[in-house]
Backbone bond lengths (Angstrom), bond angles and torsions (degrees), N, CA, C in turn:
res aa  C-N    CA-C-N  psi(-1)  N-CA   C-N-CA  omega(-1)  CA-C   N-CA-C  phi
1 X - - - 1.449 - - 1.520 108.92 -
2 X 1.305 100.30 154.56 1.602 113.39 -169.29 1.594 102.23 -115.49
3 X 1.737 112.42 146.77 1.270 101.73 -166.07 1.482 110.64 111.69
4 X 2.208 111.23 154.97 1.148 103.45 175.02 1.539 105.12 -115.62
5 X 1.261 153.88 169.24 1.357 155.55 161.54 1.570 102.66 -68.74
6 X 1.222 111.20 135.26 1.356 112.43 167.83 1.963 94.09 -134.41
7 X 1.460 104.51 151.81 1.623 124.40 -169.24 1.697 88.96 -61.42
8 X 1.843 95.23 152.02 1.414 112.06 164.65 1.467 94.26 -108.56
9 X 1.018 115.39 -178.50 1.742 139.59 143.28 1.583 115.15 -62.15
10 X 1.096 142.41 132.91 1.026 153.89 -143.36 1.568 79.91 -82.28
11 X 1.637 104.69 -75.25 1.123 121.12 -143.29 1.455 119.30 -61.72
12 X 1.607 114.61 -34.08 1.321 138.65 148.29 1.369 132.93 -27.85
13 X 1.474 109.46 -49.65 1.307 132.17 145.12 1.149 118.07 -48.03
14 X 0.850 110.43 -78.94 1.671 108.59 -178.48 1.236 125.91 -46.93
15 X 1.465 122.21 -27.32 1.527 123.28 156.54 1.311 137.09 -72.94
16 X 1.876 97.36 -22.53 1.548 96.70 177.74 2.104 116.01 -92.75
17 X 1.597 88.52 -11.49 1.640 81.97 164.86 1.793 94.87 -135.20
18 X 1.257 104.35 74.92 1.378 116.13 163.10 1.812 117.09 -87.41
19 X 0.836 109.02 22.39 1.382 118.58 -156.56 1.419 86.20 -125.07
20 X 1.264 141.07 -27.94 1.360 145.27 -167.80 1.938 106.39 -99.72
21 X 0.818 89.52 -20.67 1.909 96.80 -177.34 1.131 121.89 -96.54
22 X 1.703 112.72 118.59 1.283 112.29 -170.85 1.651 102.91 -89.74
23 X 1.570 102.37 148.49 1.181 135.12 158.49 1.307 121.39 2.42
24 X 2.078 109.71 83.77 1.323 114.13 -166.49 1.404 110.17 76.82
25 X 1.357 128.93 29.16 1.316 137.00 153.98 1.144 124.32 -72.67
26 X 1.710 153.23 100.10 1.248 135.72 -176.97 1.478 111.66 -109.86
27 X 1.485 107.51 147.98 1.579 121.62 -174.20 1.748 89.51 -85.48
28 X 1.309 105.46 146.91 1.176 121.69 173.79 1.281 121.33 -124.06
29 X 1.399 125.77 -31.52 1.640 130.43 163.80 1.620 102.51 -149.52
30 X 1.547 112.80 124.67 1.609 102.42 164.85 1.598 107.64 -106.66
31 X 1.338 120.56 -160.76 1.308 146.67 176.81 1.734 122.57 -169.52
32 X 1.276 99.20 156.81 1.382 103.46 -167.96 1.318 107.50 -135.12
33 X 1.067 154.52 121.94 1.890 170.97 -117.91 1.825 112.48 -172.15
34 X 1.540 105.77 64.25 1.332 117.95 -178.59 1.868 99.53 52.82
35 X 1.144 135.64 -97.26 1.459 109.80 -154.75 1.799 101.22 -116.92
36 X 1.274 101.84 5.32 1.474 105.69 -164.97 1.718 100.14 -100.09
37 X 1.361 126.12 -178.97 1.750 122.40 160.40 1.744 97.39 -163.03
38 X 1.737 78.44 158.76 1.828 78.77 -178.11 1.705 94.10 -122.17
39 X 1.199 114.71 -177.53 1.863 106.63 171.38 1.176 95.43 -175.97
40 X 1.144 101.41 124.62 2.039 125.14 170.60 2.026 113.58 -79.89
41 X 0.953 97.30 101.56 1.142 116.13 168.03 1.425 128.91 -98.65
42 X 1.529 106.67 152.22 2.022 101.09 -158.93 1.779 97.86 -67.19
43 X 1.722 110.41 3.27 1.514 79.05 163.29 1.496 117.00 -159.50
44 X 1.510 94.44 35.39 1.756 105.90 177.81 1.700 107.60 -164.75
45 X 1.295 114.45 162.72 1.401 109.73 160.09 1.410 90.37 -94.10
46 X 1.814 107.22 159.70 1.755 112.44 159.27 1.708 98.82 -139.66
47 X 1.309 106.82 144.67 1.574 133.28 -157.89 1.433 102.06 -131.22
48 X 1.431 93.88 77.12 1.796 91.66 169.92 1.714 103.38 -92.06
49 X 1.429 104.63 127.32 1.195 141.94 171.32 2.091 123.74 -112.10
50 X 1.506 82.62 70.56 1.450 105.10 169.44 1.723 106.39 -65.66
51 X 1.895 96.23 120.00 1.467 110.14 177.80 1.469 129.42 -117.83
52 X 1.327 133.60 159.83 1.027 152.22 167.22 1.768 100.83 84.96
53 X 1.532 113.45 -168.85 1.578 103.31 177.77 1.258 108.74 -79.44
54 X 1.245 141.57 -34.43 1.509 127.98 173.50 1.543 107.84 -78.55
55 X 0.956 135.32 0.22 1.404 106.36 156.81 1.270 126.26 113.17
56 X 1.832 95.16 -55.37 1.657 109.51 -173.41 1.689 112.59 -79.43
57 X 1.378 131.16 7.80 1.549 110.03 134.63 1.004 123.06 -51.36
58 X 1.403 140.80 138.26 1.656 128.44 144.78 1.345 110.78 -135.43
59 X 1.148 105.67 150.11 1.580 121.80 -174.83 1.539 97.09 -102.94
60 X 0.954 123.43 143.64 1.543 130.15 -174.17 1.772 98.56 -134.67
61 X 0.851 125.68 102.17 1.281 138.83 -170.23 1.928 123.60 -108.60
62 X 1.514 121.19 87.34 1.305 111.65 -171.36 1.503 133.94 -84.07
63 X 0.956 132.53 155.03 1.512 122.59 175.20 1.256 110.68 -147.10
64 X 1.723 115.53 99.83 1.334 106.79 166.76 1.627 123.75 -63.33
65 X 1.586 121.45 154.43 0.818 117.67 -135.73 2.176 89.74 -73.27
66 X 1.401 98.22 -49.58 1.452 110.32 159.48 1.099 119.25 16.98
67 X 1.754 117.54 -60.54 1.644 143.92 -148.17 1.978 105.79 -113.68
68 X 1.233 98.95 17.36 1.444 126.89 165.90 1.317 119.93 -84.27
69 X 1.480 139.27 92.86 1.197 133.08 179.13 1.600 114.69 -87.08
70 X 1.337 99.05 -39.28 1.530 92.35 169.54 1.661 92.50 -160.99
71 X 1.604 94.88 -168.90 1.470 122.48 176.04 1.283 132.61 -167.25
72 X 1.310 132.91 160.74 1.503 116.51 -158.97 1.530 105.31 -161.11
73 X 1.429 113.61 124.01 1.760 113.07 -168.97 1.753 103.72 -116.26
74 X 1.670 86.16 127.10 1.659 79.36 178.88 1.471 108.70 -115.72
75 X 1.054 101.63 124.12 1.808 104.05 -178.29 1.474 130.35 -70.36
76 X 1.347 113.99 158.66 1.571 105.90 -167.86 1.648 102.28 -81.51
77 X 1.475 88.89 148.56 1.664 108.76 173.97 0.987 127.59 -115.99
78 X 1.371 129.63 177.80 1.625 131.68 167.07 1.608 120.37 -15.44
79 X 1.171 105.16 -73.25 1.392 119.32 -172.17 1.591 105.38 -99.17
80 X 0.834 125.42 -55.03 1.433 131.64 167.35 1.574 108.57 -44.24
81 X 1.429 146.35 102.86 1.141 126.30 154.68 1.554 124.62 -52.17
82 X 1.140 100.56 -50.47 1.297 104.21 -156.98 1.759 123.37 -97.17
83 X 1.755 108.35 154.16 1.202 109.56 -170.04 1.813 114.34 -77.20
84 X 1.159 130.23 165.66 1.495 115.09 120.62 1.003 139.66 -122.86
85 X 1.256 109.22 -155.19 1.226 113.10 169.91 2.083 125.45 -165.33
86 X 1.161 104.80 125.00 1.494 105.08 -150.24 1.513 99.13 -118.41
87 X 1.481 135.60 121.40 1.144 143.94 142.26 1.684 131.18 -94.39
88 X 1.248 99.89 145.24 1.664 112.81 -171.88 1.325 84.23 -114.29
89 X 1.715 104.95 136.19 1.089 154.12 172.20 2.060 102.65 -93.71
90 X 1.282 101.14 136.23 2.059 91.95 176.89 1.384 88.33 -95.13
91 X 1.332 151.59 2.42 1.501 137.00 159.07 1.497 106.35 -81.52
92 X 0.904 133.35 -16.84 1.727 130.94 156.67 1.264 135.95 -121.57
93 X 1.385 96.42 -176.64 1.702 110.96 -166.12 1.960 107.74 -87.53
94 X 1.968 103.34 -63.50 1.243 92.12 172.01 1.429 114.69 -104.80
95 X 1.064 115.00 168.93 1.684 144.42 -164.42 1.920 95.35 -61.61
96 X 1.021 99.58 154.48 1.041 118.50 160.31 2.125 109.84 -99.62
97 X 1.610 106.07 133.55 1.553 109.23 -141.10 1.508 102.98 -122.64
98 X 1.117 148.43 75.85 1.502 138.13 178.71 1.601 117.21 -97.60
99 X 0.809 123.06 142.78 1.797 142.95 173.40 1.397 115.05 -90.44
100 X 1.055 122.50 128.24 1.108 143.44 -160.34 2.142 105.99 -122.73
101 X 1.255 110.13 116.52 1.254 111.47 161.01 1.547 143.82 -85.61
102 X 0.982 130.35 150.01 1.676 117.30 -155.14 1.474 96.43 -58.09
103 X 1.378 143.71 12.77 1.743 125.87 177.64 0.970 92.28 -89.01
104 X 1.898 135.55 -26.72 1.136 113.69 -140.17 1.899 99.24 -109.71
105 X 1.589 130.62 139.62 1.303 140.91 -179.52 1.523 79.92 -71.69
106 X 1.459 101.79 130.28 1.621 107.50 163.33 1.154 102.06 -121.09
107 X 1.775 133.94 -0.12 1.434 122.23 128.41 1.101 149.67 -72.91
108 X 1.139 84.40 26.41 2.207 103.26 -176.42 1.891 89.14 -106.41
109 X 1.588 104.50 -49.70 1.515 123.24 -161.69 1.434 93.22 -60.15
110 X 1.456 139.69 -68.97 1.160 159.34 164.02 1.901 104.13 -26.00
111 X 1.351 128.36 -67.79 1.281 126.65 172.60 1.444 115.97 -40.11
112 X 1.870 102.85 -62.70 1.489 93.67 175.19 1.333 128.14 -62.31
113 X 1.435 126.81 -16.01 1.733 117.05 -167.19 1.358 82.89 -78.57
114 X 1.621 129.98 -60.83 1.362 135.47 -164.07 2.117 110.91 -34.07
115 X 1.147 97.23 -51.03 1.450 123.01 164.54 1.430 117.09 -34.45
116 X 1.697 95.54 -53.09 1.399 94.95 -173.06 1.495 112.77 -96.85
117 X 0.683 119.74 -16.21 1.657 150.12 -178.26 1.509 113.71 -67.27
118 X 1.085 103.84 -43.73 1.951 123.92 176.84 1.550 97.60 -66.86
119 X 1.510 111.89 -34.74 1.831 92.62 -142.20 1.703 100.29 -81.99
């Protein structure tokens, strides 16, 4: 994907894919990546992957946090603006890969997966 993530509103999120959250599920940080968004929840990542040019495919993609083998944040540099941030899935080979723009704390992003990741 092309593009950097910039932060949603938690709560915002959570209303516009409230339809995806089970019962007493709360969003805790989202993001948005030109037409796509991801959102950390106290008990999954979710990877909406809006497709084609209109849009209304979407792939809704879950990952309890469980199925997390690792992760790795690389911070922005000189020339490089931008951060990332890369998680491994134990059902695959490569990482799952998002970009991060200088608005966004990718040591806030990094604390919470770790957070969720521990439990």
């Amino acid at each position: 994907m092309m593009g950097n993530a910039s932060k949603l509103d938690p709560r915002a999120a959570a209303q516009e894919f409230g339809r995806l959250l089970a019962q007493g599920e709360q969003v805790h940080a989202a993001y948005q990546l030109v037409r796509d968004s991801f959102l950390f929840t106290d008990r999954r990542l979710i990877l909406v992957d809006k497709q084609g040019m209109t849009g209304k495919k979407v792939e809704y993609h879950s990952v309890p946090y469980r199925a997390i083998t690792q992760f790795s944040v690389e911070t922005a540099g000189h020339f490089d603006m931008d951060a990332e941030l890369k998680i491994w899935v134990s059902s695959g080979d490569a990482p799952i890969s998002k970009q991060f723009g200088k608005g966004v704390d990718v040591y806030e992003v990094q604390a919470l997966l770790a957070a969720f990741v521990a439990r």
